[in-house]
N, C-alpha and C positions, 0 to 999 in steps of 0.2 A: 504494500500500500504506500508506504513512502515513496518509494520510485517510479510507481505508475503515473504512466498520462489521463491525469481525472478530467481533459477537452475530452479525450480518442473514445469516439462509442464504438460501440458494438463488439466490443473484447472484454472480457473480465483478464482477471490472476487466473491461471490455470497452473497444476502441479501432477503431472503425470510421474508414476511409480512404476516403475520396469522392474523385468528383472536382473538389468545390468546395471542400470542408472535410474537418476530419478533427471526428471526434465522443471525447470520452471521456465515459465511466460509472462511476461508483462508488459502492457500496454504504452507503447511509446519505444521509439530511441533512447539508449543510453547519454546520457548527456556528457559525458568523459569520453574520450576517445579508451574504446576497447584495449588495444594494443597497450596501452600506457595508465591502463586502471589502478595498478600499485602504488604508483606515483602522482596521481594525479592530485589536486584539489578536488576533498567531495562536495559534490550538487547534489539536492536534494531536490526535487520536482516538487514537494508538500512539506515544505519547511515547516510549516506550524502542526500536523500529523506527525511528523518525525519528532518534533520537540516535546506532543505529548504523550508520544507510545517510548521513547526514554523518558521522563516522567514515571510513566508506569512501570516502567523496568519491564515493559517488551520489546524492545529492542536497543541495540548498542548505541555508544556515541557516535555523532559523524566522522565517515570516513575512517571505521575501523574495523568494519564489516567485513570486508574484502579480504585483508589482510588475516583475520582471525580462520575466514573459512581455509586459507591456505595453510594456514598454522595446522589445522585441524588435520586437512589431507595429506599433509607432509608426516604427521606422527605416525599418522593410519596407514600411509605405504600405497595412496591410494594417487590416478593420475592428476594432474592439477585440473580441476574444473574448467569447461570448453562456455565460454561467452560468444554468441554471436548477435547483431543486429540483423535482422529482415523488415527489408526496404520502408525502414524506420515506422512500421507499425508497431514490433513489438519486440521485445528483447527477450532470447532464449540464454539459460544458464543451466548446462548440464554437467552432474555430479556423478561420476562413476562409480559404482562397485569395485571391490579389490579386485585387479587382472593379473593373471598368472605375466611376469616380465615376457616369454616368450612370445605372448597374445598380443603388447601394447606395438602394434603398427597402425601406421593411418588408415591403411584399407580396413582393417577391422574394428575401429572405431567409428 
């Protein structure tokens, strides 16, 4: 919800559960250039949502998000999570399951 595009109709959040990965969706272009989301400055699309879901201690501080999930898949042995824009409708971010090292090539990803 923070980072969705609350103009873009006709999209919700969507969070699809695989059984290799889990997939999320959300409404709108990334506002940080993909490629350089570790470093970037964070934007938040719903600044004042974001200020009261940390409030409530649902979600993190700005721009630490990112960073922590990588923390997480790095202990876990797992590959770094794959960000893509589609043609600034809507941002996919896909988390993988543990892959045997032999497995992780791009064609089977």
């Amino acid at each position: 919800m923070i980072h969705q595009d609350l103009q873009q109709r006709g999209t919700n959040l969507m969070v699809k559960v695989l059984q290799n990965r889990i997939e999320f969706f959300n409404a709108g272009a990334s506002l940080v250039v993909i490629e350089c989301i570790v470093d970037s400055v964070p934007v938040s699309s719903n600044k004042n949502i974001a200020e009261f879901m940390y409030k409530c201690s649902i979600c993190e501080e700005r721009g630490n998000g990112y960073g922590k999930i990588i923390e997480v898949t790095r202990k876990n042995e797992l590959l770094v999570p794959k960000i893509e824009s589609r043609n600034n409708h809507f941002t996919k971010v896909v988390i993988f399951a543990k892959i045997p090292f032999n497995m992780t090539t791009k064609e089977k990803l």
